[in-house]
C-alpha positions as CSV (number, residue, x, y, z in Angstrom):
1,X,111.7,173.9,7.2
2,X,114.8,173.6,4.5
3,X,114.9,176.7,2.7
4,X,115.5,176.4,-1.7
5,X,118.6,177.8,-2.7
6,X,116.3,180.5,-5.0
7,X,114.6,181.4,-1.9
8,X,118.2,181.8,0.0
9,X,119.4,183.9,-3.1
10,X,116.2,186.2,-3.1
11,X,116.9,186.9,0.6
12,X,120.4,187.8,0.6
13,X,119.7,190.1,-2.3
14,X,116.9,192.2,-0.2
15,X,119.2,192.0,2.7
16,X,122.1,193.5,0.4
17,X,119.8,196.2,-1.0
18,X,118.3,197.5,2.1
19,X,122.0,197.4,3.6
20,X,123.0,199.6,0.8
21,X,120.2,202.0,0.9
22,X,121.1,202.5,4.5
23,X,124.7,203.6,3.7
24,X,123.8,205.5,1.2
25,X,121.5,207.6,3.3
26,X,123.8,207.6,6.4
27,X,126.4,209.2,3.3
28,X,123.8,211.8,2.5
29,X,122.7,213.0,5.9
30,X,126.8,213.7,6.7
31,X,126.9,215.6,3.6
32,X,123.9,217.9,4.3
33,X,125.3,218.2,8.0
34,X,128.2,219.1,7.2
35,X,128.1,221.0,3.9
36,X,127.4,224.5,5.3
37,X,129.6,224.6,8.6
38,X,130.1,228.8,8.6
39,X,127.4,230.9,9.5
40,X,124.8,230.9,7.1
41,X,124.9,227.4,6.7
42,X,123.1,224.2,8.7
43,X,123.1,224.4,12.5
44,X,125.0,221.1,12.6
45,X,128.0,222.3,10.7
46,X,130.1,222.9,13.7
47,X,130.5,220.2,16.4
48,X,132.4,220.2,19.4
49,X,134.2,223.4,18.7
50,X,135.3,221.9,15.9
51,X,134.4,221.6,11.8
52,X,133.9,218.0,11.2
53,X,135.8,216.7,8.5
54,X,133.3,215.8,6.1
55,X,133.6,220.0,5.5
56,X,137.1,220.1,4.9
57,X,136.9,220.3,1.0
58,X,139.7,222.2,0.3
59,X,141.9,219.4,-0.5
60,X,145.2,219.5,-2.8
61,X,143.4,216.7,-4.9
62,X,140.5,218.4,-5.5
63,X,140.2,219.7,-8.6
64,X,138.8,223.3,-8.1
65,X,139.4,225.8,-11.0
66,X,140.5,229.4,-9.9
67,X,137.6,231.6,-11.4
68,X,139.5,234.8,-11.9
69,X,139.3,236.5,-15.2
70,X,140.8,239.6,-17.2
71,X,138.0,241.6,-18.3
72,X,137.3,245.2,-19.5
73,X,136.8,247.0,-16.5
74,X,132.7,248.0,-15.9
75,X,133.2,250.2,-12.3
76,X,134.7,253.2,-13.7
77,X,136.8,253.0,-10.3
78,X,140.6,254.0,-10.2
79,X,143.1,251.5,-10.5
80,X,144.0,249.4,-6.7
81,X,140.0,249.5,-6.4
82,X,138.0,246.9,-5.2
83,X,134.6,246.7,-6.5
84,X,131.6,244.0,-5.2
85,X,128.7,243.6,-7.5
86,X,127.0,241.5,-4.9
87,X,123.8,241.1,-7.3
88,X,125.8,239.2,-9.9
89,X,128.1,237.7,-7.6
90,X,131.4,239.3,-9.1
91,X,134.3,241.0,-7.2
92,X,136.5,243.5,-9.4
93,X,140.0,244.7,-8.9
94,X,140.4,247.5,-11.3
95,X,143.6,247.4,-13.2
96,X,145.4,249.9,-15.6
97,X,144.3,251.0,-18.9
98,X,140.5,249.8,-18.6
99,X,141.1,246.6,-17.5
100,X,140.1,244.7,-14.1
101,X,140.5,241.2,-12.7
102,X,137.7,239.5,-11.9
103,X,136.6,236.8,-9.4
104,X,133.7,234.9,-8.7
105,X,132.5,235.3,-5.2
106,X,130.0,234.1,-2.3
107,X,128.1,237.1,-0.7
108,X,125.8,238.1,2.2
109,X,122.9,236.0,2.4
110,X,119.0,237.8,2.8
111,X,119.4,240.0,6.1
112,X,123.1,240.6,5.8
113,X,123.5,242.2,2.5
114,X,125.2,245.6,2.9
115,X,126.2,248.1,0.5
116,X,128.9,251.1,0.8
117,X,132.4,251.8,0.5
118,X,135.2,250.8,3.3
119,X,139.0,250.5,3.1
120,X,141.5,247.4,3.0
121,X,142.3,247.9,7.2
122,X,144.9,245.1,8.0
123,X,145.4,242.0,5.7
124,X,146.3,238.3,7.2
125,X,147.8,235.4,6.1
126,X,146.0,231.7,6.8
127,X,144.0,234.0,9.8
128,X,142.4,233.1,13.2
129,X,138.7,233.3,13.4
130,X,136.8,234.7,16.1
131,X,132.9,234.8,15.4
132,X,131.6,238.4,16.6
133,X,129.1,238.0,19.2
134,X,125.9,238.5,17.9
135,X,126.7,235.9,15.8
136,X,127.8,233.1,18.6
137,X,123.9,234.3,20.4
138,X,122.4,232.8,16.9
139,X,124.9,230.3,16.6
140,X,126.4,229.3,20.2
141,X,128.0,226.1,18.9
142,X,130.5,228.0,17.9
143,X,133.8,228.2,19.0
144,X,135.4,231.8,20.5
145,X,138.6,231.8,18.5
146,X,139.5,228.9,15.6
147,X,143.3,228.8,14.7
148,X,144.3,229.4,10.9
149,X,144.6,226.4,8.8
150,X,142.1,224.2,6.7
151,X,139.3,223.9,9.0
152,X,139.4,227.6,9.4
153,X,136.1,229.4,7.3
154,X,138.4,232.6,6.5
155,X,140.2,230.4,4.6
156,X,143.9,230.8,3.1
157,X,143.8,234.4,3.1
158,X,141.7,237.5,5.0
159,X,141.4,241.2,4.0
160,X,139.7,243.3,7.0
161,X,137.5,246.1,6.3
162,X,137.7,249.4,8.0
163,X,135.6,252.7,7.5
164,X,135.5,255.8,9.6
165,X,134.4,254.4,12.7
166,X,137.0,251.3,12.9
167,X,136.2,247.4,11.7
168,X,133.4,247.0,10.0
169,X,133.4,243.5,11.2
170,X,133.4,242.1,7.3
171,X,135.8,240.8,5.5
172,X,137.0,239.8,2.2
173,X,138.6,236.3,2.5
174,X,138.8,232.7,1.2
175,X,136.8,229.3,2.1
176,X,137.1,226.1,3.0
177,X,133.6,225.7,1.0
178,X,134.5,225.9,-2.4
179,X,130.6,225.2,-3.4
180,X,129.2,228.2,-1.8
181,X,130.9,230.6,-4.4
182,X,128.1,232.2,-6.8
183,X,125.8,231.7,-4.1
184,X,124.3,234.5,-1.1
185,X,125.5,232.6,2.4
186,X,127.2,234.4,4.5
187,X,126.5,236.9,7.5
188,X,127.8,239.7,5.3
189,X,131.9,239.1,4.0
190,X,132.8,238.3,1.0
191,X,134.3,235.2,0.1
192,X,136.2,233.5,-2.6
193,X,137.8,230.4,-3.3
194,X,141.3,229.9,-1.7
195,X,143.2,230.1,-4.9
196,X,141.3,233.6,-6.3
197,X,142.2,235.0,-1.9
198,X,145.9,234.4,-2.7
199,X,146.2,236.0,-6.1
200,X,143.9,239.3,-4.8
201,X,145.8,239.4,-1.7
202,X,149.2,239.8,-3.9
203,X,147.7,242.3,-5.8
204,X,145.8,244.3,-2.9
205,X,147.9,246.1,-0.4
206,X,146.4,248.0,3.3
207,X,144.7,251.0,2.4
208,X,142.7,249.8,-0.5
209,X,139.6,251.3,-1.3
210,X,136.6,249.0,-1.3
211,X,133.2,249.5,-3.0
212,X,130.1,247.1,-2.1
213,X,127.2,247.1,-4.4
């Protein structure tokens, strides 16, 4: 049977369209897969040992505004303090005469939130991760230790807490997911975009005090 050219058209326009459809699914399933790699996120966010790339948005060419503000300072803390208001998703670094810089940040996520007060302990520069082990039992596609760079989740930067009985385990650090600032992710650190790590870590040296809300 000799097919009309309208009916050839008409066929090559459903084959196009479900083709299409099928990419752009295929698109959105690695997105969601690969959009929460730390903790906190989608089990599929590490494979392995490895972050896949499609969660590797900290990109130079990205356009990613630093969030960091000069504000009148609310905490009442001394000036060198660090201050979380994990409810509203604010980190403060009280500054002389009243004033404080503050950052937008991503916090501990429903069964991590913690609250208290802890000390800058050590500070680290583009840092090595190694996930604690309770949270490679929930999570054991993770690797032991990830070396510093972009696929890292600490990010550009890393300040480790420390109260009176040693590490707290919880840190104050950057991310290589710029999207999960504002939001309640993580197993308890704090994190903030790469750019707002760097300018805290210049202004924050070891022995920092550190209040959580």
């Amino acid at each position: 049977m000799e097919l009309s050219d309208g009916v050839i058209k008409q066929m090559l326009k459903m084959h196009i369209s479900k083709t299409s459809l099928l990419a752009v699914a295929g698109f959105v399933t690695l997105i969601a897969t690969g959009a929460q790699a730390f903790d906190g996120g989608s089990p599929g966010g590490l494979m392995n040992r490895q972050i896949q790339p499609v969660s590797l948005p900290t990109d130079v060419r990205r356009d990613v505004q630093p969030t960091r503000t000069l504000v009148t300072d609310p905490t009442g803390e001394r000036a060198g303090t660090i201050t979380i208001d994990t409810k509203n998703r604010y980190l403060y670094l009280s500054m002389a005469d009243g004033k404080a810089m503050r950052y937008e940040v991503g916090v501990g996520r429903d069964g991590f939130a913690w609250s208290g007060r802890a000390r800058i302990g050590r500070r680290a520069e583009w840092p090595s991760w190694t996930p604690p082990a309770a949270m490679r039992l929930r999570r054991p596609d993770l690797p032991r230790v990830m070396e510093g760079g972009l696929a890292n989740p600490l990010g550009a930067r890393a300040m480790y807490l420390y109260n009176g009985h040693g590490d707290t385990m919880f840190r104050i650090h950057g991310t290589n997911e710029p999207d999960t600032i504002g939001r309640a992710v993580s197993s308890g650190c704090i994190r903030l975009l790469n750019d707002d790590i760097v300018d805290l870590y210049e202004r924050v040296k070891v022995g920092a005090s550190v209040v959580v809300l």
